[in-house]
Backbone bond lengths (Angstrom), bond angles and torsions (degrees), N, CA, C in turn:
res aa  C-N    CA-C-N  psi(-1)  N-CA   C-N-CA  omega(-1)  CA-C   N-CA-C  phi
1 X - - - 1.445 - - 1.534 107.23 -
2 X 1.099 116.89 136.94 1.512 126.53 -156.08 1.941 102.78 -93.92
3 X 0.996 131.21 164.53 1.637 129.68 -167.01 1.748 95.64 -85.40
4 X 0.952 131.59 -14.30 1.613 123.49 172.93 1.548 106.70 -74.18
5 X 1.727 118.62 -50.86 0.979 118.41 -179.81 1.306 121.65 -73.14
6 X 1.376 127.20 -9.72 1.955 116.39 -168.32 1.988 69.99 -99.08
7 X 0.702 130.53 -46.65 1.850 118.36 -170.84 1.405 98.60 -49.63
8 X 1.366 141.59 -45.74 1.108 132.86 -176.28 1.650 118.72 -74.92
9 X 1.358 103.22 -47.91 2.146 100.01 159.61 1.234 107.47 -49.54
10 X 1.204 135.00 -38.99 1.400 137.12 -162.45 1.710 106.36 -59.31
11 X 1.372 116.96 -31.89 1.417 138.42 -174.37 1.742 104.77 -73.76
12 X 1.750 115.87 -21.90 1.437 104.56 178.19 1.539 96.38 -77.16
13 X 1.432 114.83 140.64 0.828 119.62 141.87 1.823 134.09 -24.01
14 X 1.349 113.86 136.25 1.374 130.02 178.61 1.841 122.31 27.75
15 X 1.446 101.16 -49.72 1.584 113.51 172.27 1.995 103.82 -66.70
16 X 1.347 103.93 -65.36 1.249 118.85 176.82 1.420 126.39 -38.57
17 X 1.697 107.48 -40.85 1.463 120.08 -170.10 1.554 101.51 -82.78
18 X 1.240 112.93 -24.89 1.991 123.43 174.51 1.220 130.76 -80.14
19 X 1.771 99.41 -11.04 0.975 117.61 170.20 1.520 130.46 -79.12
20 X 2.002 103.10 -43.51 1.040 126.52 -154.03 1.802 90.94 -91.74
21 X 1.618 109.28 -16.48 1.692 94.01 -171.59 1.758 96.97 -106.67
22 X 0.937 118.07 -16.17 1.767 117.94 163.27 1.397 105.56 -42.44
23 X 1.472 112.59 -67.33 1.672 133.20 -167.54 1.675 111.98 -75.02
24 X 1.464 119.54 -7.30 1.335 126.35 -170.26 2.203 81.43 -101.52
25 X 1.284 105.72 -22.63 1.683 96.56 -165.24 1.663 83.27 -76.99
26 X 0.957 158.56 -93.79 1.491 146.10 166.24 1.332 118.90 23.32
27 X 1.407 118.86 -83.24 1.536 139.05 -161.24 1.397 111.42 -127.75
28 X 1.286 105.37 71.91 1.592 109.85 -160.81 1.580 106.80 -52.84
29 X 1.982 150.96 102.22 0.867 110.93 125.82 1.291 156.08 -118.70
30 X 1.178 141.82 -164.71 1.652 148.89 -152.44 1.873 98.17 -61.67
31 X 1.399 91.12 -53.80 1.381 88.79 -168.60 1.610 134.24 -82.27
32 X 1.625 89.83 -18.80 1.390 98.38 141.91 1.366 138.19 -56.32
33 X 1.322 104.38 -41.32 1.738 114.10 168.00 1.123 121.02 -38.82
34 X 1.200 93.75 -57.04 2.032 118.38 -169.26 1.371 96.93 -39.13
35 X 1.810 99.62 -78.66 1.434 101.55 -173.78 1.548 119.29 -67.11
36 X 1.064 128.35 -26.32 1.495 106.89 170.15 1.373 136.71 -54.33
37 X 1.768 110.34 -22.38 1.292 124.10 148.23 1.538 131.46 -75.37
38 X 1.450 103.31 -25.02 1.360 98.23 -177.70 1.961 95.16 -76.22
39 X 1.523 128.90 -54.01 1.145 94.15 163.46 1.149 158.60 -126.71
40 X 1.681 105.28 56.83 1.883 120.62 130.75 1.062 116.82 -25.60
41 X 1.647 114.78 -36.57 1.255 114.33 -132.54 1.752 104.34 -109.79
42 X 1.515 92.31 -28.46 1.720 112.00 152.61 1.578 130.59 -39.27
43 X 1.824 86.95 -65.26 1.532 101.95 -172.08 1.318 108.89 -80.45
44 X 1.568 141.11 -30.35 1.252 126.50 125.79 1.356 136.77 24.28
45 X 1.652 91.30 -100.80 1.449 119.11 174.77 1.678 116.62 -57.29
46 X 1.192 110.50 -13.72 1.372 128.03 -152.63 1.754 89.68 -89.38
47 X 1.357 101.36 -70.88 1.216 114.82 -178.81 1.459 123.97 -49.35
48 X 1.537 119.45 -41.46 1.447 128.25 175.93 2.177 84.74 -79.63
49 X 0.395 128.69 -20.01 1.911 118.59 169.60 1.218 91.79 -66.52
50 X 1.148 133.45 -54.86 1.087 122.76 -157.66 1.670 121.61 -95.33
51 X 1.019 115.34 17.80 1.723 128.57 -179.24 1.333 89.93 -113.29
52 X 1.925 124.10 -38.59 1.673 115.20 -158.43 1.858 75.96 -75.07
53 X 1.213 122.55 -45.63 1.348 98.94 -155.94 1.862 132.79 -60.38
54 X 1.794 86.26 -39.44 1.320 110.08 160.82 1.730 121.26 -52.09
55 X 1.434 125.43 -21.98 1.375 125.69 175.21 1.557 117.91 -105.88
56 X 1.572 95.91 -19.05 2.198 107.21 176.22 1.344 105.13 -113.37
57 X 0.976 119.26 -65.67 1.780 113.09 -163.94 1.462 98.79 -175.48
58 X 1.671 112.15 131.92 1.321 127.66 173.75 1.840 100.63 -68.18
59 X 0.919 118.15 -11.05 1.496 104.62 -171.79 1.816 102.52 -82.32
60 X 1.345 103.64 -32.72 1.455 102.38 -177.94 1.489 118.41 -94.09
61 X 1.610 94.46 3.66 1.784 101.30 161.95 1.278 103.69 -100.32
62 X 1.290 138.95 -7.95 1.233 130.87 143.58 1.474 143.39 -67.38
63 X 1.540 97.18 -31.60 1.788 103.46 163.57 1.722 113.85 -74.28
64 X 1.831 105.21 -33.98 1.687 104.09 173.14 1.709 112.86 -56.39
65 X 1.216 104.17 -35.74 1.611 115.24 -171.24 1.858 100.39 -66.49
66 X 1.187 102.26 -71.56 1.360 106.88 174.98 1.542 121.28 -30.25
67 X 1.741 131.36 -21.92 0.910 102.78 -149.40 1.456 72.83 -147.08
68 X 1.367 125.88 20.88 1.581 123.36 148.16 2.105 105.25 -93.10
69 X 1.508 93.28 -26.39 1.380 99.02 -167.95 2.130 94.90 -67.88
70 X 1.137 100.11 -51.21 1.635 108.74 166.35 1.760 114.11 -30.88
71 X 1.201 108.50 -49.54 1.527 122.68 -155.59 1.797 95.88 -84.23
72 X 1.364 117.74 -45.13 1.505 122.93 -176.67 1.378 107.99 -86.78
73 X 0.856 117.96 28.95 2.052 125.72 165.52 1.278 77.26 -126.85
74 X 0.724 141.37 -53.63 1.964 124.09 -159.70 1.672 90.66 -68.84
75 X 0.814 110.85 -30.11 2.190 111.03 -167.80 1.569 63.63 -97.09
76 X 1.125 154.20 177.18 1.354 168.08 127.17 2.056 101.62 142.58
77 X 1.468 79.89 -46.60 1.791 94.46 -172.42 1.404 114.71 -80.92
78 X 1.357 102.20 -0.05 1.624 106.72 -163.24 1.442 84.90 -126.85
79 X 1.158 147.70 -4.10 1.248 151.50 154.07 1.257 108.54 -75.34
80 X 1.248 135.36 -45.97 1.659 141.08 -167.46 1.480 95.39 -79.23
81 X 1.238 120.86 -28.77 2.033 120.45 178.76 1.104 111.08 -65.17
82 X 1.553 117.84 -39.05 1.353 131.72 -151.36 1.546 111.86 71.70
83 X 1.216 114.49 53.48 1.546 96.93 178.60 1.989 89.86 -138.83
84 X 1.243 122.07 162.64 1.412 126.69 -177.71 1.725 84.55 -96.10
85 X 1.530 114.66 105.65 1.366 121.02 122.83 1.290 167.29 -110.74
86 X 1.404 124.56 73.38 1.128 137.30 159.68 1.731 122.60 46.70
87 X 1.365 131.75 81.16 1.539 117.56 -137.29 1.860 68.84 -76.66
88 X 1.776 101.18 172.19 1.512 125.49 -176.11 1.749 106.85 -75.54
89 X 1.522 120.53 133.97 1.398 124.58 171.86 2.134 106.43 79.69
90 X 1.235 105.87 -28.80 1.585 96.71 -158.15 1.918 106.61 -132.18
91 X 1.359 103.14 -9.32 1.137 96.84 -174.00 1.329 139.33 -72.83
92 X 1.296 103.19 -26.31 1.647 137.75 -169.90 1.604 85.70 -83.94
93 X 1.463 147.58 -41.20 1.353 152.36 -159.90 1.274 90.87 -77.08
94 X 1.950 119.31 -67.21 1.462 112.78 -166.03 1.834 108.78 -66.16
95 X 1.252 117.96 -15.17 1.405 102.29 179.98 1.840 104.05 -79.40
96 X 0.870 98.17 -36.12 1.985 96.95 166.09 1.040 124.56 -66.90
97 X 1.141 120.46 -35.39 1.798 117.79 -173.98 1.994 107.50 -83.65
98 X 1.366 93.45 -15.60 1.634 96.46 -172.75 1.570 99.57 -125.22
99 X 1.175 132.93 43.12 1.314 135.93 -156.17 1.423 87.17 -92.85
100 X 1.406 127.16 -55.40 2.117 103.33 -175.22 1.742 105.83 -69.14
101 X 1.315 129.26 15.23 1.371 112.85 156.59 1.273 112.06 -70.75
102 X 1.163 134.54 167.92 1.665 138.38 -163.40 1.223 110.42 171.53
């Protein structure tokens, strides 16, 4: 599997992302990296969205959802180019906070 394509499994959700960093431990590449941190860094955020919503209001775990779902098509589209782009406000954070993923 070629480094454009495990970056793009990397984008399924939870099954997808275990997939894409199993097969990246093999044939390590770069751009796989990227995105496997950028989304850690999703499902993460995803999950604490989804505890604030479960303890405040499902409506504002629906606008958080909405606008992570916004942010991972932008990492999605920049995965399908082949180029590492940086999702907007958070991306540059998840490549630091998860920087020994690879």
């Amino acid at each position: 599997m070629d480094d454009k394509t495990k970056s793009l499994v990397a984008h399924i959700p939870i099954f997808g992302w275990i997939y894409a960093i199993i097969q990246n431990q093999t044939d390590k590449g770069e751009l796989t990296s990227f995105y496997l941190r950028q989304n850690l860094g999703f499902l993460i955020l995803w999950l604490a969205f989804y505890i604030i919503g479960m303890l405040i209001s499902w409506k504002l775990y629906m606008i958080l959802s909405l606008i992570i779902l916004v942010l991972w098509i932008l990492s999605l589209m920049g995965a399908m180019s082949g180029e590492k782009k940086l999702t907007p406000f958070l991306g540059e954070m998840f490549q630091q906070w998860f920087k020994t993923l690879s």
